[in-house]
N, C-alpha and C positions, 0 to 999 in steps of 0.2 A: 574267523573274523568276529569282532566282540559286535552282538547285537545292539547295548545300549551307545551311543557314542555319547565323546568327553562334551559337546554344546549341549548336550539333553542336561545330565549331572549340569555343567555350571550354571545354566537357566535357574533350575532348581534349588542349587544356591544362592545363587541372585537372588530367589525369589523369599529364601529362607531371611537373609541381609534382609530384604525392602521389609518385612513384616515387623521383624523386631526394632523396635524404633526409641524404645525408652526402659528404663526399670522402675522397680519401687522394691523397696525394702525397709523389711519392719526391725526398729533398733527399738529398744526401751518399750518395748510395747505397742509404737504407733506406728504407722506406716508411712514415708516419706521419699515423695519421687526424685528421681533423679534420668539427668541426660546422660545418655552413653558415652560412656568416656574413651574406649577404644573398640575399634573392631579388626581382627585380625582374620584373612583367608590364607588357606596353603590348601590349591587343591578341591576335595571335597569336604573339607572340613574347616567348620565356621565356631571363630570363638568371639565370643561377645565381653566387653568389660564393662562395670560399673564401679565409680571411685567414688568412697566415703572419705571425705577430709575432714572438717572438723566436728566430726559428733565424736559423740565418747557415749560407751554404753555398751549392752548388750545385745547382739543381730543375730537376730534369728530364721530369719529366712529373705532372699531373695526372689524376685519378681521379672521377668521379662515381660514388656507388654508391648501391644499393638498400636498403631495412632490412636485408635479407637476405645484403649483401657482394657481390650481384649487380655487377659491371661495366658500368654503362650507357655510359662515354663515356667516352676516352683521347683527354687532348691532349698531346700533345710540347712540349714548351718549354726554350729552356734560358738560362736565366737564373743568373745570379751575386748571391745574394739576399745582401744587406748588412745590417746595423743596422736599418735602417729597415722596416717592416711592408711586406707584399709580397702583392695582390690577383689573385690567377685568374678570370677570368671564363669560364664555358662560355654561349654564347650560341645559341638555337635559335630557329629560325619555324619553325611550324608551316605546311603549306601542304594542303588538301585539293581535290581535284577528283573529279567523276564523272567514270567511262571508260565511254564509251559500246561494248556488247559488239557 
């Protein structure tokens, strides 16, 4: 019988969901927030999207944040964002195990 069960994990997700609440990502040098545009669950594993539409420039990194402006998660990237709309994805498993003491 598996120790951890599947409502402990999805709590956990859940709870990973409630935290993340918005992004900021720095194009051209400055930093500029944004609403989450999608959020997809399958499981234990949680993907988060942020949609850049009409900026044009250069992004270099990605921001997950908290209601609070807390920093939960920095991706580097560096892309050359064009005309056309431009998707981030932060993608996480969650994975849980007992450690036997």
């Amino acid at each position: 019988m598996a120790i951890i069960q599947p409502i402990f994990t999805a709590a956990m997700v859940d709870t990973m969901d409630q935290l993340c609440a918005k992004g900021k990502v720095k194009i051209n040098g400055d930093y500029k927030n944004y609403s989450m545009f999608k959020t997809v669950r399958d499981g234990n594993k949680l993907r988060k999207y942020l949609y850049l539409e009409t900026e044009i420039g250069y992004v270099e990194e990605a921001q997950l944040l908290s209601i609070n402006n807390d920093v939960l998660a920095i991706k580097p990237v560096e892309i050359e964002k064009q005309e056309d709309g431009l998707v981030i994805a932060f993608e996480f498993e969650l994975v849980i195990r007992e450690v036997n003491a």
